[in-house]
C-alpha positions as CSV (number, residue, x, y, z in Angstrom):
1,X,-36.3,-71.9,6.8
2,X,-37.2,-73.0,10.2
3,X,-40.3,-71.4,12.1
4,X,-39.6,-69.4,15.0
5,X,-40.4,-71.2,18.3
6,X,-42.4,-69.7,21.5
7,X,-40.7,-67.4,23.9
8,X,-39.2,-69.8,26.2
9,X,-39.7,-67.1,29.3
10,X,-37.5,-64.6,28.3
11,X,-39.8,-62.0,26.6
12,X,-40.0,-60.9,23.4
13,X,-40.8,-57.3,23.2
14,X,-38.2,-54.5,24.3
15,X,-37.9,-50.3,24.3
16,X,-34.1,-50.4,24.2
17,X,-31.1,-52.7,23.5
18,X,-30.6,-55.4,26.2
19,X,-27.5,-56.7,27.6
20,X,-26.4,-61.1,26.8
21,X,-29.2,-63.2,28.3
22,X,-27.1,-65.8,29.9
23,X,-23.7,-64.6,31.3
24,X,-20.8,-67.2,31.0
25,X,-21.5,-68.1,34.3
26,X,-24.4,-69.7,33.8
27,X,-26.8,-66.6,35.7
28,X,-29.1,-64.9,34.0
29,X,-29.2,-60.9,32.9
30,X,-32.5,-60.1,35.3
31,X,-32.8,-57.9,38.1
32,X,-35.5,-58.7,39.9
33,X,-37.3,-55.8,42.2
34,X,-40.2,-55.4,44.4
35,X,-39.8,-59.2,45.7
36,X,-39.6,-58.2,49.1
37,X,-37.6,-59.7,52.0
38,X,-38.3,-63.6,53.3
39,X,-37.3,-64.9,56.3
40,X,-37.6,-68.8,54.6
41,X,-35.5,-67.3,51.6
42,X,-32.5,-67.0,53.8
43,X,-31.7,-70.6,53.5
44,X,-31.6,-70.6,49.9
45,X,-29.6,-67.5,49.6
46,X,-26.7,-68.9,51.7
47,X,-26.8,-72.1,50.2
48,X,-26.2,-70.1,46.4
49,X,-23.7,-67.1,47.5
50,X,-20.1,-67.4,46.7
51,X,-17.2,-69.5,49.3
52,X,-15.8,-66.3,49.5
53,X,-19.2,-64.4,50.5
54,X,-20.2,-67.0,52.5
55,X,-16.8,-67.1,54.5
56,X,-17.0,-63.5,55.6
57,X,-20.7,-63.4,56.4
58,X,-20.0,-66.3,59.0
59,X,-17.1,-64.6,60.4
60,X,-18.6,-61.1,60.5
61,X,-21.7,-62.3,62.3
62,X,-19.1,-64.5,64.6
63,X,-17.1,-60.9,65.5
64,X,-20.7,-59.1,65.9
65,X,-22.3,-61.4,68.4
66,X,-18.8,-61.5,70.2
67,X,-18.7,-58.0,70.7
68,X,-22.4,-57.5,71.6
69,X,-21.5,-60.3,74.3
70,X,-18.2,-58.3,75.3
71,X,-20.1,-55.2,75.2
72,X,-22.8,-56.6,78.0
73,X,-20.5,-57.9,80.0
74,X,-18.5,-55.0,80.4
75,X,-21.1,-52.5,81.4
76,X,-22.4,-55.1,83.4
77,X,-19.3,-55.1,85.1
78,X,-16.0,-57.2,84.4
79,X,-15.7,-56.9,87.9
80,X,-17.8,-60.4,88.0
81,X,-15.8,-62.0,85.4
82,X,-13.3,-63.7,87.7
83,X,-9.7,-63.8,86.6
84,X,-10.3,-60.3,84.6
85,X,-7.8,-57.6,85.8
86,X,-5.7,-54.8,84.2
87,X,-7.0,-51.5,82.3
88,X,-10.1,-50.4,80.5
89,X,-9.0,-51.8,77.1
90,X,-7.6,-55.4,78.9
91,X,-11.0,-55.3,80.7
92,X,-12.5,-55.2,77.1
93,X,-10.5,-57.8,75.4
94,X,-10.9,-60.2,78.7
95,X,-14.7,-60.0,78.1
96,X,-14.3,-60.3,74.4
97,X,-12.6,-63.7,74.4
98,X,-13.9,-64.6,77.3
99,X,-17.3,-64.2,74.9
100,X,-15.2,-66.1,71.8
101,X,-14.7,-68.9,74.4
102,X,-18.0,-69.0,76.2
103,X,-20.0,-68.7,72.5
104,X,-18.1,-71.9,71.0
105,X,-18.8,-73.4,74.0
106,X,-14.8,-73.8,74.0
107,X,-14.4,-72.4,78.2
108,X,-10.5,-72.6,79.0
109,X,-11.8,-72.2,82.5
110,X,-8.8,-68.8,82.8
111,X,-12.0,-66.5,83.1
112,X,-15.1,-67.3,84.2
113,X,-18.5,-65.8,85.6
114,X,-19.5,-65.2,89.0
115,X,-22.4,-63.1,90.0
116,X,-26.4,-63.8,88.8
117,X,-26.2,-61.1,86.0
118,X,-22.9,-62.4,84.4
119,X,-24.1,-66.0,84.9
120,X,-27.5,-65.7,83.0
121,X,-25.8,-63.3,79.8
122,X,-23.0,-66.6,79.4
123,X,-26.0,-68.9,79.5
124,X,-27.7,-67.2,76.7
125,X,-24.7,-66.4,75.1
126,X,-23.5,-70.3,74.7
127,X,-27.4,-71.3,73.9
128,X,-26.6,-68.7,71.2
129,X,-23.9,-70.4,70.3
130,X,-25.0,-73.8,70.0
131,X,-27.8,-73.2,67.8
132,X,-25.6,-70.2,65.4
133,X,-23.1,-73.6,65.2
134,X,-25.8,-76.0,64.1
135,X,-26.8,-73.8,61.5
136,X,-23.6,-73.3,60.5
137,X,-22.7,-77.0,60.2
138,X,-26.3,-78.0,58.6
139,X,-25.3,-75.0,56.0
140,X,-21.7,-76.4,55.3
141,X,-23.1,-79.7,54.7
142,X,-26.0,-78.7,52.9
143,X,-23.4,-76.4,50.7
144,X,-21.2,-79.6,49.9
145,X,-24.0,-81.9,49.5
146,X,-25.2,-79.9,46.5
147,X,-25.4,-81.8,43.2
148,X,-23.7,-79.1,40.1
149,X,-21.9,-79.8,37.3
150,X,-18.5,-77.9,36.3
151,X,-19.1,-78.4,32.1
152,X,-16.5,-76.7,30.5
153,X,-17.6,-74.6,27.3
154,X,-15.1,-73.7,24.5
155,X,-14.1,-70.3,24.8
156,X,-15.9,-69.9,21.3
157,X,-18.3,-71.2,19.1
158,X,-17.6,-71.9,15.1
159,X,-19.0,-71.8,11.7
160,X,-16.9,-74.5,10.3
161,X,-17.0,-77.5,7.3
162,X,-19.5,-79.9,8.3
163,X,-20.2,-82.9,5.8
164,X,-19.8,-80.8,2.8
165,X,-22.1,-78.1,4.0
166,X,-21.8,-75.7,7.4
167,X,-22.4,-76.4,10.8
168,X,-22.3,-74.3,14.0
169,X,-20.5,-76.5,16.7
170,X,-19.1,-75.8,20.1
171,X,-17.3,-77.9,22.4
172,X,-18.1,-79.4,26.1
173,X,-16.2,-81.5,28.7
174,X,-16.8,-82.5,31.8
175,X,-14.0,-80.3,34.4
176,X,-14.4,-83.1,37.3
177,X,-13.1,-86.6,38.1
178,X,-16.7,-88.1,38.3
179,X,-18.8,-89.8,35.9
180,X,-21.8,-87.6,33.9
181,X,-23.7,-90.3,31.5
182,X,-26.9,-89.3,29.0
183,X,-25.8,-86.1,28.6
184,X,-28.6,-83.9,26.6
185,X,-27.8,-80.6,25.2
186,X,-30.5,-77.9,23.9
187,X,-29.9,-74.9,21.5
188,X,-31.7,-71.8,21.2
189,X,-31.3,-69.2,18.8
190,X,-32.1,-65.8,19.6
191,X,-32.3,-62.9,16.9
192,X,-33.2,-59.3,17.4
193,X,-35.3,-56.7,15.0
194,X,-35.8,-53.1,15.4
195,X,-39.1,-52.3,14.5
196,X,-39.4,-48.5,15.1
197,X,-38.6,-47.7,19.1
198,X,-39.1,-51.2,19.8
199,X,-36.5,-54.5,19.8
200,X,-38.2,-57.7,18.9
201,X,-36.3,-61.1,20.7
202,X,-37.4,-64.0,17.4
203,X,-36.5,-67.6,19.0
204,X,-35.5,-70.7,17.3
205,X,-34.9,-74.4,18.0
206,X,-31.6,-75.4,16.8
207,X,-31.8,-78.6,15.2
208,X,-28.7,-81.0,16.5
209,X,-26.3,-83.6,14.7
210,X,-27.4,-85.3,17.8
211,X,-29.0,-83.7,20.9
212,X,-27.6,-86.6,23.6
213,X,-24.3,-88.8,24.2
214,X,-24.6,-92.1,26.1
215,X,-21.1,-91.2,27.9
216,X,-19.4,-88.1,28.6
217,X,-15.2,-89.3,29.6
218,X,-14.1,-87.2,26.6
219,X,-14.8,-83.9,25.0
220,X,-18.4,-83.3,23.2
221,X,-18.6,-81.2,20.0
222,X,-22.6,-80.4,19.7
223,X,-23.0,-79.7,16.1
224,X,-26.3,-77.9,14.0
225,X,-25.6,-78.3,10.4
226,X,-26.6,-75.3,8.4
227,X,-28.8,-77.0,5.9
228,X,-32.4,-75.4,4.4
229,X,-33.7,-75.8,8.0
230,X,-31.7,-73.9,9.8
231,X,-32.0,-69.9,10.2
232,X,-28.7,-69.0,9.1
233,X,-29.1,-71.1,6.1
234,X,-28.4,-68.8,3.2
235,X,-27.3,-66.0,5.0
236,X,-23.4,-64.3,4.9
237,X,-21.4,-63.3,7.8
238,X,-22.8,-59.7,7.8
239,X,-26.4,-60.7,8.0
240,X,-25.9,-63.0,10.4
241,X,-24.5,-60.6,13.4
242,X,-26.6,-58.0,11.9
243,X,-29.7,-59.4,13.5
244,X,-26.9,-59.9,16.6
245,X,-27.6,-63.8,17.4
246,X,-27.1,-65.6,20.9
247,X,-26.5,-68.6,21.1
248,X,-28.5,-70.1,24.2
249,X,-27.3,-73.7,25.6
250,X,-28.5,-75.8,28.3
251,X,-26.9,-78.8,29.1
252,X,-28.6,-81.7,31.4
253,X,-26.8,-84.6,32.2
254,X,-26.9,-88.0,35.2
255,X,-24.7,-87.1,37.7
256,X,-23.5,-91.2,38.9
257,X,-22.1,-89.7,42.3
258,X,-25.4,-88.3,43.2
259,X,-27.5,-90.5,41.1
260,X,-29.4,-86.9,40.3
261,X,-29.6,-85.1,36.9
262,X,-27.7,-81.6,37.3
263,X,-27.2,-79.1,34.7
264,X,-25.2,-76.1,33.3
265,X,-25.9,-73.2,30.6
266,X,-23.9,-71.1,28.9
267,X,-24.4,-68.7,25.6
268,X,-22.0,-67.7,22.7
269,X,-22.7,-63.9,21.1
270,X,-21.8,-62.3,17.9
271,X,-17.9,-61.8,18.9
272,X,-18.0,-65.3,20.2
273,X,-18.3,-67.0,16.9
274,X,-15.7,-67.5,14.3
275,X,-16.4,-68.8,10.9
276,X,-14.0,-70.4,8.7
277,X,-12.1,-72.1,11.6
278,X,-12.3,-75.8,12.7
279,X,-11.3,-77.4,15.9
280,X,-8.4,-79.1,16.7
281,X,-8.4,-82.7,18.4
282,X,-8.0,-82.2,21.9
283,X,-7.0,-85.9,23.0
284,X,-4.6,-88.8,21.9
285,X,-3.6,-92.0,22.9
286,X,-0.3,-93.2,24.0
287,X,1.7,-96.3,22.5
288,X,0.5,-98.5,25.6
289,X,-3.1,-98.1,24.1
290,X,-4.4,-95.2,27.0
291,X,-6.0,-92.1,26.2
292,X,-4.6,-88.3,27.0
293,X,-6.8,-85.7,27.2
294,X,-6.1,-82.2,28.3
295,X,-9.0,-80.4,28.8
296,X,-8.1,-77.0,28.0
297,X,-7.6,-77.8,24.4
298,X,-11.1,-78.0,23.7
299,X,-10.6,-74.2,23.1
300,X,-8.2,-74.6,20.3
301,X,-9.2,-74.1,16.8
302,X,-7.5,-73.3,13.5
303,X,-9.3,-71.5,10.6
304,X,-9.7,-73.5,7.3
């Protein structure tokens, strides 16, 4: 039987039942605490949040400083906004946009300031402005400009026929247009024992059919045959998820856009694996010679 490898910085040694180590979106199960908060993180932080998060951070801190500006000018007094008339709430929404306008350096010229007060609070407001808007843009770009991959993971992994033995295999495809070549994928096995109180995490190197493909157009079924090296070798279905394996998977590959190596993981638990299935092809070619593949069948399988 294989040897169990080092703890590859996940730990080893637990007083209760943890959650999966690698969610399926690629993040890790780790809260971390007691990091404290730095300024020079902020950059990275916006650069990993969510389109969605990052959307409504920029437009809530857009509607803050606009009302703080709105705000200043009105108890200054819209009195020295020229072109401002009507009630208390008009006087309000005058300042406000005239703020919107003044901030994006935009300035219909329908309102504008007159009076020394007024006239330094707009000058620091669209100095504001210009440099909240640079950030902004440099943050966009920077957001775009990221190398990633998008692989594609079959929903599940199998225990399937593999050259008259076993073989654990999942499939992987590339979910973009561009071009990934030397792709490398590593496997990790994870087992648990209770000993007492305590959960022990046992690691092991999953020995591949092949660890790397020269070209990655079509789909990628990584394979570990189940032969007297592997850790499940000799063991039944029940032993297996009794010591409740994950299946831990990183995948590295040359990104030819970017010219930069990016990467994506992914892991496969207990309820994740079916044995005695096999997958089904998920391409074919036409009668002009060109090849059809639809990505979303690398998910189908039928059991054998």
């Amino acid at each position: 039987m294989q040897k169990q490898t080092i703890d590859p910085g996940l730990g080893e040694k637990y007083f209760q039942k943890t959650k999966r180590i690698i969610n399926h979106d690629g993040s890790f199960n780790v809260t971390k605490t007691g990091a404290g908060f730095n300024y020079r993180d902020i950059y990275q932080f916006l650069i990993n949040i969510s389109w969605t998060k990052f959307f409504l951070l920029v437009l809530s801190v857009y509607i803050s400083l606009n009302f703080l500006f709105a705000f200043l000018y009105y108890f200054v007094g819209v009195e020295d906004l020229a072109g401002s008339a009507g009630n208390n709430l008009n006087n309000f929404l005058d300042a406000f946009f005239f703020s919107a306008q003044t901030l994006t350096t935009v300035g219909y010229g329908g309102i504008s300031p007159k009076g020394l007060l007024v006239n330094i609070i707009s000058a620091l407001e669209a100095l504001n402005g210009l440099m909240c808007f640079a950030l902004i843009t440099g943050l966009l770009y920077g957001r775009f400009s990221k190398p990633s991959a998008r692989i594609l993971f079959s929903r599940n992994a199998i225990i399937a026929p593999y050259r008259e033995i076993t073989g654990l295999q999942f499939r992987v495809a590339n979910q973009r247009h561009n071009t990934l070549m030397e792709i490398e994928a590593r496997v990790l096995l994870v087992q648990i024992e209770k000993n007492g109180n305590q959960y022990n995490r046992k690691y092991f190197d999953l020995k591949l059919e092949r660890n790397s493909v020269y070209f990655f157009p079509l789909t990628w079924t990584v394979v570990h045959p189940i032969d007297e090296d592997s850790p499940f070798y000799g063991k039944s279905e029940a032993e297996i998820k009794a010591v409740e394996p994950e299946i831990l998977i990183l995948i590295k590959g040359f990104d030819d856009t970017f010219s930069q190596v990016v990467h994506s993981r992914f892991s496969y638990t207990t309820n994740e694996i079916i044995w005695n299935a096999k997958f089904i092809r998920a391409f074919n070619n036409e009668e002009n010679g060109e090849i059809i593949f639809n990505i979303e069948d690398i998910h189908k399988f039928e059991m054998v």
